[in-house]
C-alpha positions as CSV (number, residue, x, y, z in Angstrom):
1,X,-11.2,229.5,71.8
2,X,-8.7,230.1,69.0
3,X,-9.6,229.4,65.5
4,X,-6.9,228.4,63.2
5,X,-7.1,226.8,59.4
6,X,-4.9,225.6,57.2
7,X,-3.7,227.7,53.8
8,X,-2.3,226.7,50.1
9,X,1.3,227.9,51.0
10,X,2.8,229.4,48.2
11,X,6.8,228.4,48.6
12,X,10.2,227.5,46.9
13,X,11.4,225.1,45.2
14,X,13.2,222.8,47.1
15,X,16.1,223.6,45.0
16,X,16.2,227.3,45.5
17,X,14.4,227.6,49.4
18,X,18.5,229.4,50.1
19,X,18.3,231.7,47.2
20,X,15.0,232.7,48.0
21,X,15.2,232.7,52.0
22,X,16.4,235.8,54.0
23,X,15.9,237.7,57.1
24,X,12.8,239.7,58.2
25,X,12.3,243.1,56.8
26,X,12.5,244.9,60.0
27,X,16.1,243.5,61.3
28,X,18.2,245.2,58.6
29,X,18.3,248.7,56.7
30,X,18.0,248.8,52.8
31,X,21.6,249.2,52.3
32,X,22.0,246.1,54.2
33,X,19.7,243.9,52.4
34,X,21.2,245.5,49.0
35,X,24.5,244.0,50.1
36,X,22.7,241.0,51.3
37,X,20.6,240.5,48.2
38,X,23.4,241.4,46.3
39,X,23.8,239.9,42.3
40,X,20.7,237.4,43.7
41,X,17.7,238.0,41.8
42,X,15.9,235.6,43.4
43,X,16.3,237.1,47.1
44,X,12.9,237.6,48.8
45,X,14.6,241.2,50.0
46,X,13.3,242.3,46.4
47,X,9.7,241.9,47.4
48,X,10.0,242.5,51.4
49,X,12.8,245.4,50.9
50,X,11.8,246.6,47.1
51,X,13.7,249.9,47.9
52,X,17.0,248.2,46.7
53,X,15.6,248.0,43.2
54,X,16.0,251.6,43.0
55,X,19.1,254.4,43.2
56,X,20.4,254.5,46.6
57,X,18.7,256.7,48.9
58,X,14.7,256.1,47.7
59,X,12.3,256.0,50.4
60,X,11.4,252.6,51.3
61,X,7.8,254.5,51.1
62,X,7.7,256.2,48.0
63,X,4.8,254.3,46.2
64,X,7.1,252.9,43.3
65,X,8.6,250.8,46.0
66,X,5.1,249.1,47.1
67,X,4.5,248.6,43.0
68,X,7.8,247.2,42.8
69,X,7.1,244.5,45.2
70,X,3.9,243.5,43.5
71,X,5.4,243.6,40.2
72,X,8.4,241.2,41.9
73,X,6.1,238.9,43.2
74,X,4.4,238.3,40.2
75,X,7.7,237.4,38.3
76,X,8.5,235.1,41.4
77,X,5.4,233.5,40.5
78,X,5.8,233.7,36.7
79,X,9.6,231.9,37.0
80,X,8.5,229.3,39.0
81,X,10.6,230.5,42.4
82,X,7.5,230.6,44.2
83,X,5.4,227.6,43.6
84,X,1.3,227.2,45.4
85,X,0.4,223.7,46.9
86,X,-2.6,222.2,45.3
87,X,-4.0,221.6,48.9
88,X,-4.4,223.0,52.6
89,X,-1.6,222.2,54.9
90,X,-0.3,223.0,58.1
91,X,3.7,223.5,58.1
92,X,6.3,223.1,60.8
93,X,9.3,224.9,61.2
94,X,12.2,224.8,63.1
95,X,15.2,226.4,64.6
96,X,18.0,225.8,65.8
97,X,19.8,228.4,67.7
98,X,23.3,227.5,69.6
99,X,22.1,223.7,70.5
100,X,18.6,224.1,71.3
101,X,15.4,223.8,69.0
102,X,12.4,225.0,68.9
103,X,9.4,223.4,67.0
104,X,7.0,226.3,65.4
105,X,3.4,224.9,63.4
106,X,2.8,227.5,60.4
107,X,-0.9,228.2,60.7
108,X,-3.6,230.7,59.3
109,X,-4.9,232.5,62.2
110,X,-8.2,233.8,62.7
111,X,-8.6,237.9,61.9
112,X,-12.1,237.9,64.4
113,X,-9.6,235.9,67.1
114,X,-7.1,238.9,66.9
115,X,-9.8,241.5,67.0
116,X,-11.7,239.9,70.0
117,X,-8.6,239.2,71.9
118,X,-8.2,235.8,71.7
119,X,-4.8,236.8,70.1
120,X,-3.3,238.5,73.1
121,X,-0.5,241.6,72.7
122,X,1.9,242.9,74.7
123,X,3.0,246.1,73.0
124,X,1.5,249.0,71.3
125,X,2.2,249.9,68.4
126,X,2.1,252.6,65.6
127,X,-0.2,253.4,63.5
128,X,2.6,254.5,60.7
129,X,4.4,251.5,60.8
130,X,0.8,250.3,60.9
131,X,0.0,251.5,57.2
132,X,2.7,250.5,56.1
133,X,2.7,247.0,56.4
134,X,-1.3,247.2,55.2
135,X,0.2,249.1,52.5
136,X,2.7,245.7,51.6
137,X,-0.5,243.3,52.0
138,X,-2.7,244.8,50.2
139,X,-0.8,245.5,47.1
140,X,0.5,241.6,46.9
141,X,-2.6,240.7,48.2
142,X,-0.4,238.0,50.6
143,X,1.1,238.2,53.8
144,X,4.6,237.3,52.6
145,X,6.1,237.2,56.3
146,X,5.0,235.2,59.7
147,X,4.2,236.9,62.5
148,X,5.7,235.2,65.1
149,X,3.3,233.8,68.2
150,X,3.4,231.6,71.4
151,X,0.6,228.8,72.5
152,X,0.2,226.9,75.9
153,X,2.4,223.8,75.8
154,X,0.2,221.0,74.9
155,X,1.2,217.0,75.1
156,X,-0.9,216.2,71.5
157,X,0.7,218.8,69.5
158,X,4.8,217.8,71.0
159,X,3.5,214.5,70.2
160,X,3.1,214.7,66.7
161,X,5.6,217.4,66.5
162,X,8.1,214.8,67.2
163,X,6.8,212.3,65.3
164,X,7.6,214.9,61.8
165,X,10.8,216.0,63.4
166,X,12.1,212.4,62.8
167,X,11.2,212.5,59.3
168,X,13.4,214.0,56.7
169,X,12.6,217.4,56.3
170,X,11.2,219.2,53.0
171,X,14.1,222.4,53.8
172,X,17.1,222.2,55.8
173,X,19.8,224.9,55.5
174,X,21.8,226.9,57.7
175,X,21.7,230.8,57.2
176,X,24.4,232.1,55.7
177,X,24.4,235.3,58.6
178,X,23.6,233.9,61.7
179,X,24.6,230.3,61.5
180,X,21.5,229.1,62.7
181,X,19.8,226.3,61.1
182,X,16.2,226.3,59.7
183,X,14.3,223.0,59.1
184,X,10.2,222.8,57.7
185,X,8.2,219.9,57.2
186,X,4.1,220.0,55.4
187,X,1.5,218.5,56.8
188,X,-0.7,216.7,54.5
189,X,-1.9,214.0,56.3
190,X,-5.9,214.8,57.0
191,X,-5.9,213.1,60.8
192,X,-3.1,215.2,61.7
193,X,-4.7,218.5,60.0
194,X,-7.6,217.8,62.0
195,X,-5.7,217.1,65.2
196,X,-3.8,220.4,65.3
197,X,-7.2,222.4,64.4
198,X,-8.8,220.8,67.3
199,X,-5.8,221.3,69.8
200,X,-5.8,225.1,69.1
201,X,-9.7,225.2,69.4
202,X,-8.8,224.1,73.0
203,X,-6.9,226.8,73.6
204,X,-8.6,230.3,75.0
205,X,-5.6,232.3,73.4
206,X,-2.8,232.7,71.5
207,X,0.2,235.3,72.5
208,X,2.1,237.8,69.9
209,X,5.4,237.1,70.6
210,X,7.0,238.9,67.9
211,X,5.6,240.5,64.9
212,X,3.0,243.3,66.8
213,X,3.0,245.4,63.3
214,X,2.6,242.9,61.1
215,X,-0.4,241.1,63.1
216,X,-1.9,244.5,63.1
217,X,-1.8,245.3,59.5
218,X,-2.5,241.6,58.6
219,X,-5.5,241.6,60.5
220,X,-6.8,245.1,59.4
221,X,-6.4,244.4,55.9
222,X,-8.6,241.1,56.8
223,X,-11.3,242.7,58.0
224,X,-11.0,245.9,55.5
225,X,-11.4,242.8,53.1
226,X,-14.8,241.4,54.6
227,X,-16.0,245.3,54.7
228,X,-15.4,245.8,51.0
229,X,-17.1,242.4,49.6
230,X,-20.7,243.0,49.7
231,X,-21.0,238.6,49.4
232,X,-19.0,238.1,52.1
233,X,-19.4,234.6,53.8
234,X,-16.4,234.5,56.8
235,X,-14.6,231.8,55.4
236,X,-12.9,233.4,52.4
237,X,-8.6,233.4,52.4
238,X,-8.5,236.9,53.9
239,X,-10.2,236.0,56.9
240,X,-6.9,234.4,57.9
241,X,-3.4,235.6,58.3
242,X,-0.3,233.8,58.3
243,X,1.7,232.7,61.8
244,X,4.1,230.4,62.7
245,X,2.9,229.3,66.6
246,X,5.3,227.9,69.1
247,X,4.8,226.1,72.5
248,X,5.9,229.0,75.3
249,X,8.2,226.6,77.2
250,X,10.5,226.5,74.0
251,X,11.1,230.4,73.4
252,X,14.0,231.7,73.9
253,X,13.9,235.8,75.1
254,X,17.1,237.5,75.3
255,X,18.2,240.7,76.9
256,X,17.0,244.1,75.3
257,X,19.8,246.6,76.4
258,X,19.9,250.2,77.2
259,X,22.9,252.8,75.8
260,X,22.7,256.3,76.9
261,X,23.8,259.6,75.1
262,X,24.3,261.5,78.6
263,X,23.5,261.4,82.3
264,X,21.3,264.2,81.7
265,X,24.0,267.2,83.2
266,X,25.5,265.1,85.6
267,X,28.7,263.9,86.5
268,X,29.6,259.9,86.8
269,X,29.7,260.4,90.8
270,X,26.2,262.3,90.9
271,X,24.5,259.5,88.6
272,X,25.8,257.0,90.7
273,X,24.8,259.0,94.1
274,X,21.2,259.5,92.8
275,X,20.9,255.5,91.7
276,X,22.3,254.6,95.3
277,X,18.7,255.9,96.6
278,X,16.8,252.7,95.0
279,X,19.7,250.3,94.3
280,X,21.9,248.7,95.9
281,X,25.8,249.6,93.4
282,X,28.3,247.5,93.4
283,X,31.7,247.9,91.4
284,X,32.5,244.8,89.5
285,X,35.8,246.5,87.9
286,X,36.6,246.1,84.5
287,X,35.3,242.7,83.3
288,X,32.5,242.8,82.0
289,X,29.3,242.0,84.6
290,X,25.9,240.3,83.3
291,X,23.0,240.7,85.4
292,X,22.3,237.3,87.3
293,X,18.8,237.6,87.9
294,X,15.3,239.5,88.7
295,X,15.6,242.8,89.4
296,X,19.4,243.1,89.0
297,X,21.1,245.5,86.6
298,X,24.4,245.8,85.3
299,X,26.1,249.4,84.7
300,X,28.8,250.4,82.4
301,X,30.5,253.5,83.1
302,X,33.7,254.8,82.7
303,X,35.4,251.9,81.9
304,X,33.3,249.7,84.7
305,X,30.9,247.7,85.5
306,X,28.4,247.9,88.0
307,X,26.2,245.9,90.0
308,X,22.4,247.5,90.5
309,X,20.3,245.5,93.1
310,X,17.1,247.1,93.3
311,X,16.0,247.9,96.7
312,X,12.9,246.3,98.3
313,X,9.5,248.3,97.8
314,X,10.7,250.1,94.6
315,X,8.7,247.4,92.8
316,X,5.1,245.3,93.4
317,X,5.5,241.4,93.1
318,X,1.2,241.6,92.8
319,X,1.4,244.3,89.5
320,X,2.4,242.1,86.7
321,X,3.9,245.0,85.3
322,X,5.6,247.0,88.0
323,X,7.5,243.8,88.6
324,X,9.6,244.0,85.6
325,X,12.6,244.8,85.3
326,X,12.7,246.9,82.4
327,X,9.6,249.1,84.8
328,X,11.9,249.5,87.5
329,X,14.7,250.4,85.8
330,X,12.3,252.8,83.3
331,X,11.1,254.8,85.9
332,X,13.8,255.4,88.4
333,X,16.4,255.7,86.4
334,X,15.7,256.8,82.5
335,X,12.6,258.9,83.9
336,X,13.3,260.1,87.4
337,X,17.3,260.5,86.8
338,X,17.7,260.8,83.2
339,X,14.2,262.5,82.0
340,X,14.5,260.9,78.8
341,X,11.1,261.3,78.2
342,X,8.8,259.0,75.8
343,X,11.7,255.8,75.6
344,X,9.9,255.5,71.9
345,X,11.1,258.6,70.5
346,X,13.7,260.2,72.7
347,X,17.0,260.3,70.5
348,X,19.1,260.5,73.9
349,X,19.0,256.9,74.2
350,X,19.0,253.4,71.8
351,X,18.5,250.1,72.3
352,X,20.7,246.8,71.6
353,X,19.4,243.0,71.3
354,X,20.7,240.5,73.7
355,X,21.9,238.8,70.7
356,X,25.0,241.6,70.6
357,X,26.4,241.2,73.9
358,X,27.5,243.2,76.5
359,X,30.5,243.5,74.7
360,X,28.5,245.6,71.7
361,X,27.7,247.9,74.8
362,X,30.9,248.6,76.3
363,X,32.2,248.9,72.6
364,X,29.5,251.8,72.3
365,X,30.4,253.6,75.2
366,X,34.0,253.0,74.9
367,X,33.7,254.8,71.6
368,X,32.9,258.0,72.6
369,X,29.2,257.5,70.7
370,X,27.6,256.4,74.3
371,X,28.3,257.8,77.8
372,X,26.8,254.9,79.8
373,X,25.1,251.6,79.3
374,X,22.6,249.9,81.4
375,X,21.8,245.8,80.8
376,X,18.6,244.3,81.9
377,X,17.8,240.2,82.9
378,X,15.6,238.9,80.2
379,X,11.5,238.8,80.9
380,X,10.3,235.5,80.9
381,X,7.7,233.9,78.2
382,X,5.3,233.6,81.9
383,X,5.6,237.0,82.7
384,X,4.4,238.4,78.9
385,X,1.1,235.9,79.1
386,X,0.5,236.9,82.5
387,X,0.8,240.8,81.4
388,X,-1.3,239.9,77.9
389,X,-3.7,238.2,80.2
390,X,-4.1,241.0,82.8
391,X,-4.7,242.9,79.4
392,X,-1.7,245.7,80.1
393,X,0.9,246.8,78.0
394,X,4.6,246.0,78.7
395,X,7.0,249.4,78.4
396,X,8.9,249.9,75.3
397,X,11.6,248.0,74.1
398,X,11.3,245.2,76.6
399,X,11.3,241.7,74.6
400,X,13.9,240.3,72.3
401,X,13.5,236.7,70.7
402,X,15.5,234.7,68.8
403,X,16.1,233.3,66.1
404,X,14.0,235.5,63.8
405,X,11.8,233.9,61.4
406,X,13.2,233.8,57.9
407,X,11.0,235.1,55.6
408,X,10.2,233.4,52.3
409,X,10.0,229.2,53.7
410,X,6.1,230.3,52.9
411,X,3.5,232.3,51.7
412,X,0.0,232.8,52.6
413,X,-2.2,234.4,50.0
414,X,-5.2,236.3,50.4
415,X,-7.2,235.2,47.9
């Protein structure tokens, strides 16, 4: 069962929540979020993206960079942009992304849950991008970003979701690059602290959606924590890391997109001969062509679009995992056609976010930069708790949610 408390956020004034917002620390390179951060001294980017504090061109992991963000977080603290609540509260955020809301409760999860698996993942992940992120925790001694997970719908907690939601909010802004709107709520009221802890201990698990590095390195640092103190009890701060956990029926997951540097020594009409022998092609012409459902894949190349219907029996409706789309296409086209190799490191191929648009790649191609493109139908929220269930891994590259979490709403420290 999942175990869940709530934390002494540490958060913005009301009055500065849009100078002090901004994006996650993994959607954007340092020049970006020097251009975003800008004459701003109170952007979060200099604590999440301290690199920008220095000439262009340091290492975001040189180790002035991870003083720096201590040494920024302080001042936040000193100034008065980041303020602690004098209590425990559970938070709720939400988003609003072309029309449609979704309804997140901001929540310290349980380090044990994530290393017994009662936190469920669907990715691997690396142990460099690991360290780093223990590297950021440790010397702020916070986690200063979500992680970003997905619980089983559940009638109590939409119930007195929606009762907040009607209530004026303590934020509510609309990012400045996306356009999306952001609106939080705290939960102070004791019944409805000790509903939502309750609801969760119900539950037998929580899912990453979003975030795999980050849960890693928050949990690690948790339990290097509990190691190091000699008095340790189990209830101290750093048993706990900072989530924001949304019902699965309200996610929205978005197409994560193939481009391709070549066809791996062959020509347009010997690509498309050797993906004729799983997949039914079609050629849409020129317009672009988005894949309509399971198991159907849309081709650019050479100024057209194709339609890829994967053949029955290339693909097992039993194997939660060789029933995705992002499987079939992985192995009989970027492996047996293409040989990319591992999809993680081979620089022959890149990846683009649904969010982008086909247009993005058939502007990629079209440059010269890309010789083909290849666009996948989105997983579904069911299919990434069936496979975190079954306890596989999905292939690289295969989710992509939005809207991102903005960083900086709240702060969970350690201790």
């Amino acid at each position: 069962m999942a175990t869940i408390k709530p934390f002494r956020g540490l958060r913005p004034p009301r009055q500065l929540v849009e100078r002090v917002e901004s994006r996650p620390y993994d959607v954007l390179d340092s020049e970006e979020a020097r251009a975003e951060a800008g004459s701003n001294e109170k952007s979060l980017y200099h604590i999440i993206k301290p690199e920008i504090n220095f000439p262009v061109g340091t290492s975001e992991y040189d180790p002035r960079v991870y003083e720096e963000a201590a040494r920024q977080f302080q001042m936040f603290q000193d100034k008065g942009w980041l303020v602690q609540d004098k209590d425990e509260h559970y938070y709720i955020y939400a988003q609003t992304m072309n029309g449609k809301t979704q309804y997140g409760l901001v929540i310290g999860a349980y380090v044990d849950d994530y290393m017994n698996g009662v936190i469920k993942k669907h990715e691997l992940t690396r142990r460099d991008k690991e360290e780093d992120r223990m590297r950021h925790v440790r010397v702020n001694d916070a986690n200063i970003e979500p992680v970003f997970f997905a619980y089983p719908d559940n009638a109590e907690l939409d119930e007195l979701i929606t009762r907040y939601a009607a209530t004026e909010p303590e934020y509510d802004f609309i990012a400045p690059i996306d356009g999306f709107g952001h609106k939080f709520w705290v939960i102070s009221d004791t019944a409805d602290i000790a509903t939502i802890t309750e609801e969760f201990r119900k539950m037998p698990s929580l899912y990453i959606a979003d975030g795999h590095h980050r849960s890693a390195a928050a949990a690690l640092v948790g339990a290097e924590k509990a190691k190091q103190n000699p008095n340790h009890r189990g209830d101290e701060e750093y048993n706990y890391f900072m989530a924001v956990a949304f019902q699965a029926s309200q996610l929205t997951i978005l197409d994560y997109n193939r481009v391709l540097k070549d066809l791996n020594g062959l020509s347009s009409e010997q690509f498309l001969d050797a993906i004729r022998k799983n997949f039914t092609v079609e050629d849409k012409g020129t317009d672009i062509y988005k894949p309509a459902r399971m198991h159907e894949f849309s081709l650019y190349l050479d100024g057209h679009w194709f339609s890829l219907v994967a053949k029955d029996g290339t693909y097992d409706n039993t194997d939660p995992i060789g029933v995705l789309d992002v499987d079939i296409s992985s192995r009989l086209i970027l492996e047996d056609i293409l040989q990319l190799g591992d999809l993680r490191s081979s620089k022959r191929i890149d990846f683009v976010g649904g969010l982008r648009g086909l247009g993005e790649l058939k502007r990629r191609v079209d440059s010269g930069e890309m010789r083909a493109a290849l666009a996948l139908y989105p997983v579904s929220m069911q299919q990434i708790m069936d496979i975190a269930d079954s306890g596989n891994i999905m292939p690289p590259k295969a989710t992509w949610f939005e809207p991102k979490l903005r960083s900086g709403l709240v702060i969970h420290k350690l201790s």
